[in-house]
Structures are given as structure tokens and as C-alpha cells.
C-alpha positions as a Markdown table, in Angstrom:
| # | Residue | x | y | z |
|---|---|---|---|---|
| 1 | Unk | 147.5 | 65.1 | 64.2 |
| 2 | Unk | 148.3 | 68.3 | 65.4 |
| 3 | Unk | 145.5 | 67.9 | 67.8 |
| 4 | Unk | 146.8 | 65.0 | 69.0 |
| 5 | Unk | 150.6 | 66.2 | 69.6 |
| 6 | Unk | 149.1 | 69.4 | 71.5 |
| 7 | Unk | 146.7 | 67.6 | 73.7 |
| 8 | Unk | 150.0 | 65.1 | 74.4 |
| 9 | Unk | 152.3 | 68.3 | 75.0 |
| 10 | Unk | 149.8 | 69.7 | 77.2 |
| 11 | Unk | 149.8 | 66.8 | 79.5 |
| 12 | Unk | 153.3 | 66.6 | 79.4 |
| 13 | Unk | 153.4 | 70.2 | 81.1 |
| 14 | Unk | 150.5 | 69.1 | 83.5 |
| 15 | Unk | 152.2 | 66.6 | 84.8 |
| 16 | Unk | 155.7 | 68.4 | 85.0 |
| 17 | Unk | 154.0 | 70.6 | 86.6 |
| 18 | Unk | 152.9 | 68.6 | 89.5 |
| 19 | Unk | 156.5 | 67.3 | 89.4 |
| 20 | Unk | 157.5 | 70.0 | 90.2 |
| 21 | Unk | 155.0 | 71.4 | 92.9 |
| 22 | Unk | 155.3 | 67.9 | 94.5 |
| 23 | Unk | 158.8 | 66.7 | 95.2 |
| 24 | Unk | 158.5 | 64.5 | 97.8 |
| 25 | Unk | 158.3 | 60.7 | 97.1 |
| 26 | Unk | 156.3 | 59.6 | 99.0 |
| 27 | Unk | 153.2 | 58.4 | 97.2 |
| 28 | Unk | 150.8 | 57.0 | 99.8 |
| 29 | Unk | 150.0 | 57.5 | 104.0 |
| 30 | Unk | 149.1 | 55.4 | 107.0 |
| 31 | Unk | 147.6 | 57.0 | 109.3 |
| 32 | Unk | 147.5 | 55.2 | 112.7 |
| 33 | Unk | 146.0 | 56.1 | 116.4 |
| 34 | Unk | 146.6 | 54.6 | 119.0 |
| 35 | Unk | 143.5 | 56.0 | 121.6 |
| 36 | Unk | 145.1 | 57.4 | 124.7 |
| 37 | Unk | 148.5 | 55.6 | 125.2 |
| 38 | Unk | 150.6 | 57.7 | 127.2 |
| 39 | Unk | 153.9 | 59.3 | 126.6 |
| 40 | Unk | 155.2 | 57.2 | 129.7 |
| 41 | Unk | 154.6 | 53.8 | 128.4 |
| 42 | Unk | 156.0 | 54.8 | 124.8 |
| 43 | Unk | 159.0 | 56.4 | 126.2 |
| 44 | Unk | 159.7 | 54.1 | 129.6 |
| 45 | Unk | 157.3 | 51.2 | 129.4 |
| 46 | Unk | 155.8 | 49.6 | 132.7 |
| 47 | Unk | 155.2 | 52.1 | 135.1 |
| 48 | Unk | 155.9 | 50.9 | 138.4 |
| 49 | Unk | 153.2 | 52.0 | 140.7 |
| 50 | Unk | 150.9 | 50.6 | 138.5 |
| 51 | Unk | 152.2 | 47.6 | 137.5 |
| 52 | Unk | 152.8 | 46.5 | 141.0 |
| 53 | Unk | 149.1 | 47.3 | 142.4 |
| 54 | Unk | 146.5 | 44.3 | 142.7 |
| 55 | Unk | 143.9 | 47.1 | 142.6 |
| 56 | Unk | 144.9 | 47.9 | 138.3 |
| 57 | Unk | 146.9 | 44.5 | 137.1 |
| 58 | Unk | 145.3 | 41.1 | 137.6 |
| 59 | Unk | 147.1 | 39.0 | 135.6 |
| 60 | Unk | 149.9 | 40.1 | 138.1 |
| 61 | Unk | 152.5 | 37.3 | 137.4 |
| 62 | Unk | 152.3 | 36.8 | 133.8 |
| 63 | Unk | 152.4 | 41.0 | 132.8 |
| 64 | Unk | 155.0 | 41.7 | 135.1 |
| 65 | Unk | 157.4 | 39.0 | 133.9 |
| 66 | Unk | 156.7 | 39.8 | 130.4 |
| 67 | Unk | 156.9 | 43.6 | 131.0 |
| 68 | Unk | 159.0 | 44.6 | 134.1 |
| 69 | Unk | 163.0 | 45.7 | 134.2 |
| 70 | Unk | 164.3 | 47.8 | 136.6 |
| 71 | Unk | 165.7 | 49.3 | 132.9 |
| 72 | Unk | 163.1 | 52.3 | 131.5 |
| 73 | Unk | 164.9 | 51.4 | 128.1 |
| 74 | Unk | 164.8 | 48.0 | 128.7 |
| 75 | Unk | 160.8 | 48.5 | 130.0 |
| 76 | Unk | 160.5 | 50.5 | 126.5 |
| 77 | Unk | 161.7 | 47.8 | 124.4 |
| 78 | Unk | 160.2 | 44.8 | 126.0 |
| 79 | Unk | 156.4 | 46.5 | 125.5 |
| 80 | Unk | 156.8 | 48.4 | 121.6 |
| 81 | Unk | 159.7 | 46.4 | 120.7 |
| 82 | Unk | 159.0 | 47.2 | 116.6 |
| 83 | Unk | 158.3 | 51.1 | 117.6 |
| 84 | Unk | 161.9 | 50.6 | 119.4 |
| 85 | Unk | 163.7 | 48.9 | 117.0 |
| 86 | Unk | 162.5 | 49.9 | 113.5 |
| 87 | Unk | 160.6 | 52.8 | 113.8 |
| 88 | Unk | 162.4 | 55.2 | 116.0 |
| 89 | Unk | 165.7 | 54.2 | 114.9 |
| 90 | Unk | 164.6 | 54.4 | 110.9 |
| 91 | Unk | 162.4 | 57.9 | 111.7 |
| 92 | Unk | 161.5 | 60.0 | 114.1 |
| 93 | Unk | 160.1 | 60.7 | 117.3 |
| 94 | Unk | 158.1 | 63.3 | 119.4 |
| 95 | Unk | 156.8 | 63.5 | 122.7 |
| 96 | Unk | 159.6 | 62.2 | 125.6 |
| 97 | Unk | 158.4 | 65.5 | 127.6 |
| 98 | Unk | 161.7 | 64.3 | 130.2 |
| 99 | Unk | 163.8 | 64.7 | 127.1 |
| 100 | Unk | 162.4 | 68.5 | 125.8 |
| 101 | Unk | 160.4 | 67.0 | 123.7 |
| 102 | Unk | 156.7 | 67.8 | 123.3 |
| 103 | Unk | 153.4 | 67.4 | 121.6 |
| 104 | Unk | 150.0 | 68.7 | 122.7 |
| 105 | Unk | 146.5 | 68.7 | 121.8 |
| 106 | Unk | 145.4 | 72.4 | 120.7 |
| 107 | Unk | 141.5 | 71.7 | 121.4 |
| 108 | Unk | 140.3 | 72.7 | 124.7 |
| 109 | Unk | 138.8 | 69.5 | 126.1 |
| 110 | Unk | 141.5 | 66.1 | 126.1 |
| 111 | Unk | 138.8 | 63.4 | 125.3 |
| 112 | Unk | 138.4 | 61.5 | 121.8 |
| 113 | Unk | 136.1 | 63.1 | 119.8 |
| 114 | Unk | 137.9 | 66.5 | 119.7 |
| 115 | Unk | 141.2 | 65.0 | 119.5 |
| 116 | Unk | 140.2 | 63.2 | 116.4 |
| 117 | Unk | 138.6 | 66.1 | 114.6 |
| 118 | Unk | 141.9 | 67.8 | 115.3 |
| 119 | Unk | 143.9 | 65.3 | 113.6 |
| 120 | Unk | 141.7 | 64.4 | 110.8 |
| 121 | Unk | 140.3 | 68.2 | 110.2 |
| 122 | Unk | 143.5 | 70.1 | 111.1 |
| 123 | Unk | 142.0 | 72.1 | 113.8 |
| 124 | Unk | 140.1 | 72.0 | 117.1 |
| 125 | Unk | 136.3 | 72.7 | 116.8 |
| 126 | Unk | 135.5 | 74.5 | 119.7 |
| 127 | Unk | 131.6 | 73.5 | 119.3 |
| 128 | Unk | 132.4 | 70.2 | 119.9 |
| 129 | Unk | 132.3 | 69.8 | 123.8 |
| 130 | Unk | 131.3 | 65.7 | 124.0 |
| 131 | Unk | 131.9 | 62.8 | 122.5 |
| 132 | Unk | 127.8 | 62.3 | 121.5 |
| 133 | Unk | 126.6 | 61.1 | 118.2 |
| 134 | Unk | 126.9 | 64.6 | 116.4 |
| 135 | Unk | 127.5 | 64.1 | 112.9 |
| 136 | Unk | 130.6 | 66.6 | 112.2 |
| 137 | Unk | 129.5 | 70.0 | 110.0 |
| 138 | Unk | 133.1 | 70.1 | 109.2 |
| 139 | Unk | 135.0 | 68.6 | 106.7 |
| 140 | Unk | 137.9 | 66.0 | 107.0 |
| 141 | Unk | 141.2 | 65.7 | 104.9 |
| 142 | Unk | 140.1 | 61.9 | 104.4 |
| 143 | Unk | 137.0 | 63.7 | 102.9 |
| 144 | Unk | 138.8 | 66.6 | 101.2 |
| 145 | Unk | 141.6 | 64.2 | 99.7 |
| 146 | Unk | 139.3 | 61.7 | 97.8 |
| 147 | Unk | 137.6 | 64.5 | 96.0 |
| 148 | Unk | 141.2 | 65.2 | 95.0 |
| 149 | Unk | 142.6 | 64.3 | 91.5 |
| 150 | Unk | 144.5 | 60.8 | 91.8 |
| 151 | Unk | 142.5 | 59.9 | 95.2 |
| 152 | Unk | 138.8 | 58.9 | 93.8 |
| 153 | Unk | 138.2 | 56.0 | 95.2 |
| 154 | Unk | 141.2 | 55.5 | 97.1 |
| 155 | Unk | 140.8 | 56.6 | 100.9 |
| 156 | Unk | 139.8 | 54.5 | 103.3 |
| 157 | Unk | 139.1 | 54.7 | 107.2 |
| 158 | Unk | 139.7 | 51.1 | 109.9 |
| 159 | Unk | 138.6 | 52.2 | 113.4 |
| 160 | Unk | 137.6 | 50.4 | 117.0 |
| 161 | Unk | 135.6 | 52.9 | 117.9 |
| 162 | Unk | 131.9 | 53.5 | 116.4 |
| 163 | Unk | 132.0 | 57.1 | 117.1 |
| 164 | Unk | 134.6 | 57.6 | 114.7 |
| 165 | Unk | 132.1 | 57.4 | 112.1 |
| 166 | Unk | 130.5 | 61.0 | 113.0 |
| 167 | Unk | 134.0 | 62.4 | 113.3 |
| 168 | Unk | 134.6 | 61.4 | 109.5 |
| 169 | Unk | 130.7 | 62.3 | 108.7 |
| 170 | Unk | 130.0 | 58.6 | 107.0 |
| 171 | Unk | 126.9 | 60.0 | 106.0 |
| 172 | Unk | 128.1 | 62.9 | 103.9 |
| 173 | Unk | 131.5 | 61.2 | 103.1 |
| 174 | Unk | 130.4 | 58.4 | 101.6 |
| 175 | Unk | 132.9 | 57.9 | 98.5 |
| 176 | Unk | 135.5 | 57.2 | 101.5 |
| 177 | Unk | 135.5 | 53.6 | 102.1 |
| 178 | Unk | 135.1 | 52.9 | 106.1 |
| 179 | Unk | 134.9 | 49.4 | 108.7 |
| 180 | Unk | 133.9 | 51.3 | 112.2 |
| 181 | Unk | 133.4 | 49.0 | 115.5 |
| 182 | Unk | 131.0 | 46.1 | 114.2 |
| 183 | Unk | 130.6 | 46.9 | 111.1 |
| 184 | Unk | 131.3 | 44.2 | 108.5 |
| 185 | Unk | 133.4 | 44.3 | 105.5 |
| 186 | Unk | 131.4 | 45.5 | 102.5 |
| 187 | Unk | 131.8 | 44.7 | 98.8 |
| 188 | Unk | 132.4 | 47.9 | 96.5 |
| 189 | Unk | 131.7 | 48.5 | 92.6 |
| 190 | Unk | 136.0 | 48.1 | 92.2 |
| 191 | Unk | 136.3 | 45.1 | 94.3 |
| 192 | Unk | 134.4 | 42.2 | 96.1 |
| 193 | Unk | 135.1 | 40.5 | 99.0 |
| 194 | Unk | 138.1 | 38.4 | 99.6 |
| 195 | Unk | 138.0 | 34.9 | 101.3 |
| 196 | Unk | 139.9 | 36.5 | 104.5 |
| 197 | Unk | 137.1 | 39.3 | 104.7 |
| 198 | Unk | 133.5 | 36.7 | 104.8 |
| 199 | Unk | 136.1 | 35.1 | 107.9 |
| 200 | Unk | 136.6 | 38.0 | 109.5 |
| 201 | Unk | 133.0 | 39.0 | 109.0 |
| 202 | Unk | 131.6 | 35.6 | 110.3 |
| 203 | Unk | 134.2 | 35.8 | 113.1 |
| 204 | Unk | 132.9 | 39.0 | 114.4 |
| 205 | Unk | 129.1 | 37.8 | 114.4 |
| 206 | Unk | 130.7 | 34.8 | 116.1 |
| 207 | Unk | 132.7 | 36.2 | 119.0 |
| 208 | Unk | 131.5 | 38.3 | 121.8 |
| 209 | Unk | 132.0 | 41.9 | 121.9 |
| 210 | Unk | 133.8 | 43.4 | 125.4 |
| 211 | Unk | 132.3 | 47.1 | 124.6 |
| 212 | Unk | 129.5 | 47.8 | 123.2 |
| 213 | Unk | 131.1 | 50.4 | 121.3 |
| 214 | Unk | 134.2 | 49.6 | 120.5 |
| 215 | Unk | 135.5 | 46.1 | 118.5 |
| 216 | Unk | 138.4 | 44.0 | 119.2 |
| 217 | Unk | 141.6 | 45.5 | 117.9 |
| 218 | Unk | 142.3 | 42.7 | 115.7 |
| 219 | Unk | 139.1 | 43.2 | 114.0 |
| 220 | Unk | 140.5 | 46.4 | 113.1 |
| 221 | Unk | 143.7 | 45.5 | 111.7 |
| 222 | Unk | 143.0 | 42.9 | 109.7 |
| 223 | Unk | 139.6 | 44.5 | 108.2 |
| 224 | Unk | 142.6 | 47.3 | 107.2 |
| 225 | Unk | 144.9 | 45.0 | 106.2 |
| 226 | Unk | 143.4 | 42.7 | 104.2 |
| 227 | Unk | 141.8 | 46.4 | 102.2 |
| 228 | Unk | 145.3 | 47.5 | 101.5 |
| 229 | Unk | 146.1 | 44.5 | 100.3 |
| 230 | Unk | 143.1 | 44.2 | 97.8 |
| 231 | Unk | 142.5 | 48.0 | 96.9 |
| 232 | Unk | 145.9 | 49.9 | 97.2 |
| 233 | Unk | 144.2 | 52.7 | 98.9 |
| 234 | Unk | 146.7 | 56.2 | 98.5 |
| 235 | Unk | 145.3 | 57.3 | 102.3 |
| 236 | Unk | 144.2 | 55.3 | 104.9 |
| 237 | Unk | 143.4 | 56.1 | 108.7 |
| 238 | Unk | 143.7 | 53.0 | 111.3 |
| 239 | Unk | 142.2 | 53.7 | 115.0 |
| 240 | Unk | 143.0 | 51.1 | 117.6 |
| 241 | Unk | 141.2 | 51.9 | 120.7 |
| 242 | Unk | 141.8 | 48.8 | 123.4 |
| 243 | Unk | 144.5 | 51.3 | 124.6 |
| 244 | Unk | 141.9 | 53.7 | 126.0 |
| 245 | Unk | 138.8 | 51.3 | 127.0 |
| 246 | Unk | 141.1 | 49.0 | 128.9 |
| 247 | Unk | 141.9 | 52.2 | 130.7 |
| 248 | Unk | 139.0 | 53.5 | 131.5 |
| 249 | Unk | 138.6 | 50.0 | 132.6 |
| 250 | Unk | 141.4 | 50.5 | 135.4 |
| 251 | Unk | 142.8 | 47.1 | 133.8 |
| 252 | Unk | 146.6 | 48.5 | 133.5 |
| 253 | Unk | 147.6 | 44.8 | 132.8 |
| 254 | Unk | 145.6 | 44.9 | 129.9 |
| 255 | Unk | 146.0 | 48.2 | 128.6 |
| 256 | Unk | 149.6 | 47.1 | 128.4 |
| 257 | Unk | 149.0 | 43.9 | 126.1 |
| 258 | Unk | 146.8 | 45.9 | 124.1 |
| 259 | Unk | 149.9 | 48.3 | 123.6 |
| 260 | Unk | 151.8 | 45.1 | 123.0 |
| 261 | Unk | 149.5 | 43.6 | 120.5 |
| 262 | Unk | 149.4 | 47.2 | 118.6 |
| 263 | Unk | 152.7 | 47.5 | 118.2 |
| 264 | Unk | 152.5 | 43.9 | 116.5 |
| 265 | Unk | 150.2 | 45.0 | 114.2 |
| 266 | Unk | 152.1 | 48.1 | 113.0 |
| 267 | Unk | 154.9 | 45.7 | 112.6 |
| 268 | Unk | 152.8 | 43.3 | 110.4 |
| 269 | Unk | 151.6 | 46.7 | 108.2 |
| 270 | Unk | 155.1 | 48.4 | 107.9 |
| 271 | Unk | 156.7 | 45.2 | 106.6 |
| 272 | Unk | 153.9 | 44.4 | 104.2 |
| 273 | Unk | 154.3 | 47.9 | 103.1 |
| 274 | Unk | 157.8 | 47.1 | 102.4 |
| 275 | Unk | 157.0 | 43.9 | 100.4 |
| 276 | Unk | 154.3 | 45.2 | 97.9 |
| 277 | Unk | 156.3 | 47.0 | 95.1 |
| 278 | Unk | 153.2 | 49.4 | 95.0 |
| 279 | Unk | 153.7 | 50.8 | 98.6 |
| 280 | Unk | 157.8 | 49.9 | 99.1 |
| 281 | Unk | 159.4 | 53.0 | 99.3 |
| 282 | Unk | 156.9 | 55.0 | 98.2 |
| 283 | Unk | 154.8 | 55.2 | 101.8 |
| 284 | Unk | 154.9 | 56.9 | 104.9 |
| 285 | Unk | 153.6 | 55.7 | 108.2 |
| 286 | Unk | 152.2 | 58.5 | 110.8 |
| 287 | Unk | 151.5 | 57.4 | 114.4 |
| 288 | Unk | 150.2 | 59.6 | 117.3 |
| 289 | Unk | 147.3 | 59.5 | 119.5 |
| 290 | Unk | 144.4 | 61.6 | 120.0 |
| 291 | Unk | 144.9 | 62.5 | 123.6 |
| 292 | Unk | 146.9 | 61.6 | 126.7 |
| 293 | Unk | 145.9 | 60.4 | 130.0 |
| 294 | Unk | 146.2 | 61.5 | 133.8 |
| 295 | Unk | 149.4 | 60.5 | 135.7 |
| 296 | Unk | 148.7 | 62.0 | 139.1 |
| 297 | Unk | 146.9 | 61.3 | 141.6 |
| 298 | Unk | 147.7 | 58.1 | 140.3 |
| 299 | Unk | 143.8 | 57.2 | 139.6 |
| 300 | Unk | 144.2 | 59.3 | 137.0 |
| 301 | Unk | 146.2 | 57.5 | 134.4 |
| 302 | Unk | 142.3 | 55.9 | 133.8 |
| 303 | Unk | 140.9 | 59.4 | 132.6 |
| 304 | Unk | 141.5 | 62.2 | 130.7 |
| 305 | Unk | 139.1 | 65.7 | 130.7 |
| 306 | Unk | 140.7 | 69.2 | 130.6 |
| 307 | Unk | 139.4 | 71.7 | 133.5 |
| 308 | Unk | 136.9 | 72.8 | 130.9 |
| 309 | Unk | 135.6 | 69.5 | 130.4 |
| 310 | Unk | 135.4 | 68.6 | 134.3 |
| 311 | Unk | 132.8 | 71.8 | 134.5 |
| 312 | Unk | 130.6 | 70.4 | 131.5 |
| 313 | Unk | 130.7 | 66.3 | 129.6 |
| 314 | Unk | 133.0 | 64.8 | 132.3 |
| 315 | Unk | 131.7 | 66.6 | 135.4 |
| 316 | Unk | 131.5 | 63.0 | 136.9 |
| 317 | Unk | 135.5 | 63.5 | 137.4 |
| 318 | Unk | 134.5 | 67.2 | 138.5 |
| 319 | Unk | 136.9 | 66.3 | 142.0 |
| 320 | Unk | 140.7 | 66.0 | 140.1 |
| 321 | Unk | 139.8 | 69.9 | 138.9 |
| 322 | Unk | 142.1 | 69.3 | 136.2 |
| 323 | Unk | 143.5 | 66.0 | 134.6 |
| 324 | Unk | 147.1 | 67.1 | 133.7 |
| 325 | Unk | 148.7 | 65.1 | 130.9 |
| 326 | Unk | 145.4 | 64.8 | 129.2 |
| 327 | Unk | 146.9 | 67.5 | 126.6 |
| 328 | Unk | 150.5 | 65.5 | 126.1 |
| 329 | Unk | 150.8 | 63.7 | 122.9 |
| 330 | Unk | 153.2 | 62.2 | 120.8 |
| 331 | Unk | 154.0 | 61.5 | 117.2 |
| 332 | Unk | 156.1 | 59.2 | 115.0 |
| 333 | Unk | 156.7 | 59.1 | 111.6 |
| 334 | Unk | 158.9 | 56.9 | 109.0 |
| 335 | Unk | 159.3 | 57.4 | 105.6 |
| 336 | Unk | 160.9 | 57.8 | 102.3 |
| 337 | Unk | 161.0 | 61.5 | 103.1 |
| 338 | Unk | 161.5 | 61.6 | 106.7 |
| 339 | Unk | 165.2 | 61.7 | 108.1 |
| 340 | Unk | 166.0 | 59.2 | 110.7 |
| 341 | Unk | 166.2 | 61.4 | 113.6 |
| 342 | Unk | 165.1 | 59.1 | 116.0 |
| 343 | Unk | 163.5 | 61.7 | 119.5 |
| 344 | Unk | 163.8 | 65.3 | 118.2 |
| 345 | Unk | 163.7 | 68.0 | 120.4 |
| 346 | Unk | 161.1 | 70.3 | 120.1 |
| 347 | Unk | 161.5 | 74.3 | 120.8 |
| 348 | Unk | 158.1 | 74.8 | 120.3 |
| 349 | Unk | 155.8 | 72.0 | 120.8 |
| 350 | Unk | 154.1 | 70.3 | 118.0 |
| 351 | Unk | 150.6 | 70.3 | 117.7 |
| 352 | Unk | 148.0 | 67.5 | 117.1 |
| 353 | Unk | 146.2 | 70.1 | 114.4 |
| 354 | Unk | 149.5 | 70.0 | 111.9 |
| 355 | Unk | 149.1 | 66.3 | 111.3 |
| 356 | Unk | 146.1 | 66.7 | 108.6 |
| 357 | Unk | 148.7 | 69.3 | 106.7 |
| 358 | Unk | 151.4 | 67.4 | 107.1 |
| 359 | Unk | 149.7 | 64.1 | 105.6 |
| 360 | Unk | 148.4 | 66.2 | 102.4 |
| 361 | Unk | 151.8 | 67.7 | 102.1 |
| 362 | Unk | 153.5 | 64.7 | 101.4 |
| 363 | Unk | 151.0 | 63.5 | 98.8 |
| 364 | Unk | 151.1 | 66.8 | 96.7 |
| 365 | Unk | 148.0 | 68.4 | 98.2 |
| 366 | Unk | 147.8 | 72.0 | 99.8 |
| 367 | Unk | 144.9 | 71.2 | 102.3 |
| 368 | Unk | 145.8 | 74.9 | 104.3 |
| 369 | Unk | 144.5 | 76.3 | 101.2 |
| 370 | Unk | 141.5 | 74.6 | 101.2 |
| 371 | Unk | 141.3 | 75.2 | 105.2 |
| 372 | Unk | 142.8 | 77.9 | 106.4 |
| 373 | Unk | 142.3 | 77.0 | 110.3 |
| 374 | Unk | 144.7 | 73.6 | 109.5 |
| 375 | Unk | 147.7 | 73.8 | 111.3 |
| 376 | Unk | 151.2 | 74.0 | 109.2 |
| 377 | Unk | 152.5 | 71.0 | 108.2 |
| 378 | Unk | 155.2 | 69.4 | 110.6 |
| 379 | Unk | 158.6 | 70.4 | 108.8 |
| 380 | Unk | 161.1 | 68.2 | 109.9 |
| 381 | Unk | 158.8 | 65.1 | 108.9 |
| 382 | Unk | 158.8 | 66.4 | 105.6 |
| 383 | Unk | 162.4 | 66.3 | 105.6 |
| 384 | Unk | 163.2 | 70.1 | 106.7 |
């Protein structure tokens, strides 16, 4: 008996313990990207110059009745109307560079696969120079976190874009559940699959693929989803990526409805959230993007490369010298523990590396101890 009332008194303290270290109440994060939307768009919709060239809108009539107003705000509102009307008015904003506000990337070369090891590893890895099928030496937090008490088997990774999978090192990370470009849902030892995931997986054999690389959007979303749903995952990282290919594309009306449709799925995930009593209240919803995009010349709102970059991977844009706005950023957040600021103003801009901490943070976990080169965790989304 006395054993007994010990071992109980002892866990009693454990867990007061992490009461105490952990007082935020938030209890589970979403983690989305969207690849390469601009600040403009987010902050002032339809750009102008683009909308109204044949060269980069086709579907000239039906985007530019759905998307145009001489109105930025109005512009703003009509393309991310849930981003406008829940999430910046119930959380907080960075990145309206018009405004002083700002966000930047902190690696060196503005394309994806750096700008996603920066988010999901907390700091730019200055040996990675392309975006080739390298699987990363480094680990992630998505890795880190489900070795961590409490997260075992309950981290999971949705993404467009196959590439991702080297970024999170699906090979050595393997306890992290993960549905990258084609891949199908899977069953696990916890759970098998549900009715909506054999659809979506006989859907996707069914219906043509636009990139060889990179999946329909909606593939993405509902693969993630329909997971949450089923496993209650405590961290989970969505990528879009129509954003970025329709872009490189030079399809401006269509990198707009992609930005539409996006902002319909993070609507359809933020008010599920708030319907399941296991994630109501209790979850926080990140959104940034892992790099910007050229603005002028205007060509450039297709690409995105640093100066470094244009002397090494993306020589083939060698001519633009430097793609400025390929470092800009922004980032949202919305939470139980995050103030309803709506656009902050930044003295110092914040960086693309202090997402990782910041995520850990609000789920009790000091990830700049376990790696030191992680930038600090974004204070005022924590509430301070």
C-alpha cells in the first residue's frame, strides 16, 4: 500500500510539474503552408497588372469578375475571405511590408526546399543549395516531437509536393505518419482506413495528375482531414502547393483560385477544429509560407531565387541578378493562446526559423534545447 500511494504521489508531482512548466492551453497545432503566395495577394488581393494581362490570366472574364475591385480591402476579402474574416480579426497577422510589418526567410537561397527545412527544423541549412532528392541529415521538430512523451504516434505530415518527403527524412522518420504528392492513404497498427480514404485513394488513381510532382490540393486536404478526424494527431503539418506551380506556370488566373480554394480549406479545418470537443479550444492554427515570389520586373512574380541562387541551382534566371521579394514572408496564427491582434507591427522582422520553436512552445516542449541553432519562439503568438 504504501508503494502504491508513493508511486500515486509521485505522479501527482510529475504532472504538476509539467503544469507548471507548460501554461499555455493549447494542446494541439496545425501547421499549414501555403508554397509561395505573396504578401500582395494576402494583404491587397488581385494585382492589377497582372490580372489585366492576356499573357498571365486566361480565364480573363470569369477571375476578374470574381476577383477585381478597385478596393485593395475589398480585393483582400473577395480572394481569402475566411483569412479576412475569422482569422485576422480572431488572431494575428504578419507580413503587410506597406504597413511596417515584416517577415523574412533567414536561409540564403528563396526556393522550397530551404524554406521548408527552416520552418520545420528551426534553422537554415546552408548545405542545402537545391531542391534535389537529398534526404535531410538534419532533424525536424515533426521528427523531434513524436519521440516526445505524449506525441508517440501522434504527428502527422499532408503535403502536394513529393519533395517534402526528404525535407521531413521519411526514411529515417518513420513513426511520423505522412500522405506526400501521390501517395495513397495507408492503414496503421492504431487505425484502418476509413470509407472516405479507399475514395480518395481510388480517386487519385482515377484522375489525371497536372505535375508530375506535385498532387491536386484537394488531395491534400482531405487525405489531412479525414486523418484528423480519425486519429486526433497532437501536430500536424499541411503543404498546399498549387499556389507556387501555377506560378511558375505564369497562370496568374489560376494561382489566384488556387489561393481561393486554400483559403476554403483552412476554413473547412478551423471550423471542424472548433466542433470536435478534442481539438475546440484547445488548438492553434499556424499559417505562413515557405518563400515569396518576385514582383518586379513584373515577370518575376513567376520565380523566386536569391542572388546566390541565380549564380548556382537557378542560374537559368541568372538575367533578374536578384529576385527581390523572394525573402518576404508572412505568418498568421489563431489560437487559445494567441491575442487577437489582427496585423502587428514588427520592429524587427520575424523570421521563418522561429516557427519550429514557436510550435513546440505552445505544446510544452523546449525544442531550442534540443537544437540550439532553432530560432526563439515568436512571443507575441504565445501571448507576450
Amino acid at each position: 500500500m504504501k508503494h502504491c500511494i508513493l508511486g500515486a504521489l509521485c505522479i501527482f508531482f510529475f504532472q504538476g510539474c509539467i503544469a507548471a512548466e507548460t501554461p499555455y492551453k493549447t494542446e494541439n497545432v496545425v501547421l499549414i503552408t501555403m508554397d509561395g503566395l505573396r504578401w500582395q495577394e494576402l494583404f491587397y488581393g488581385a494585382e492589377k497588372e497582372l490580372l489585366f494581362s492576356d499573357q498571365y490570366t486566361k480565364k480573363a472574364a470569369e477571375v476578374r469578375q470574381k476577383f477585381w475591385h478597385q478596393s485593395a480591402q475589398k480585393r483582400a476579402r473577395e480572394l481569402m475571405p475566411f483569412f479576412w474574416n475569422t482569422l485576422i480579426k480572431q488572431g494575428l497577422v504578419v507580413g503587410d511590408r506597406r504597413r511596417a510589418s515584416e517577415a523574412n526567410i533567414t536561409n540564403e537561397m528563396g526556393f522550397s526546399s530551404p524554406g521548408y527545412h527552416e520552418i520545420l527544423a528551426g534553422f537554415a541549412d546552408p548545405d542545402l543549395v537545391t531542391n534535389a532528392s537529398e534526404w535531410n541529415k538534419h532533424v525536424t521538430l515533426l521528427e523531434w516531437a513524436e519521440k516526445q512523451p505524449g506525441f508517440g504516434g501522434r504527428v502527422a505530415a499532408f503535403g502536394s509536393w513529393n519533395k517534402l518527403a526528404y525535407v521531413l527524412n521519411t526514411k529515417r522518420a518513420t513513426a511520423v505518419y505522412h500522405n506526400y504528392a501521390h501517395e495513397e492513404a495507408k492503414q496503421t497498427a492504431a487505425a484502418e482506413l476509413t470509407a472516405t480514404e479507399h475514395m480518395l485513394n481510388q480517386l487519385q488513381r482515377d484522375i489525371p495528375a497536372r505535375w508530375r510532382n506535385v498532387r491536386n490540393d484537394a488531395f491534400t486536404h482531405h487525405y489531412a482531414l479525414e486523418y484528423i478526424k480519425k486519429a486526433k494527431p497532437r501536430l500536424v503539418h499541411i503543404a498546399y502547393g498549387e499556389t507556387d506551380d501555377f506560378a511558375h506556370d505564369g497562370r496568374y488566373d489560376e494561382y489566384l483560385s488556387a489561393a481561393y480554394l486554400n483559403d476554403r480549406f483552412i476554413g473547412e479545418l478551423w471550423n471542424y477544429l472548433q466542433t470536435d470537443p478534442h481539438y475546440r479550444g484547445k488548438t492553434t492554427l499556424l499559417i505562413t509560407t515557405d518563400h515569396g515570389r518576385g514582383h518586379q520586373p513584373l515577370e518575376t512574380w513567376q520565380h523566386h531565387a536569391t542572388a546566390k541562387a541565380l549564380k548556382g541551382y537557378q542560374k537559368h534566371l541568372a538575367k533578374y541578378g536578384d529576385i527581390v521579394g523572394s525573402e518576404h514572408v508572412w505568418v498568421v496564427a489563431i489560437g487559445p493562446d494567441t491575442p487577437a491582434l489582427g496585423l502587428v507591427q514588427t520592429e524587427q522582422p520575424w523570421g521563418l526559423n522561429q516557427i519550429a520553436a514557436t510550435i513546440a512552445t505552445l505544446l510544452g516542449l523546449d525544442y531550442n534545447a534540443a537544437q540550439p541553432l532553432a530560432g526563439r519562439p515568436l512571443a507575441k503568438v504565445l501571448g507576450k
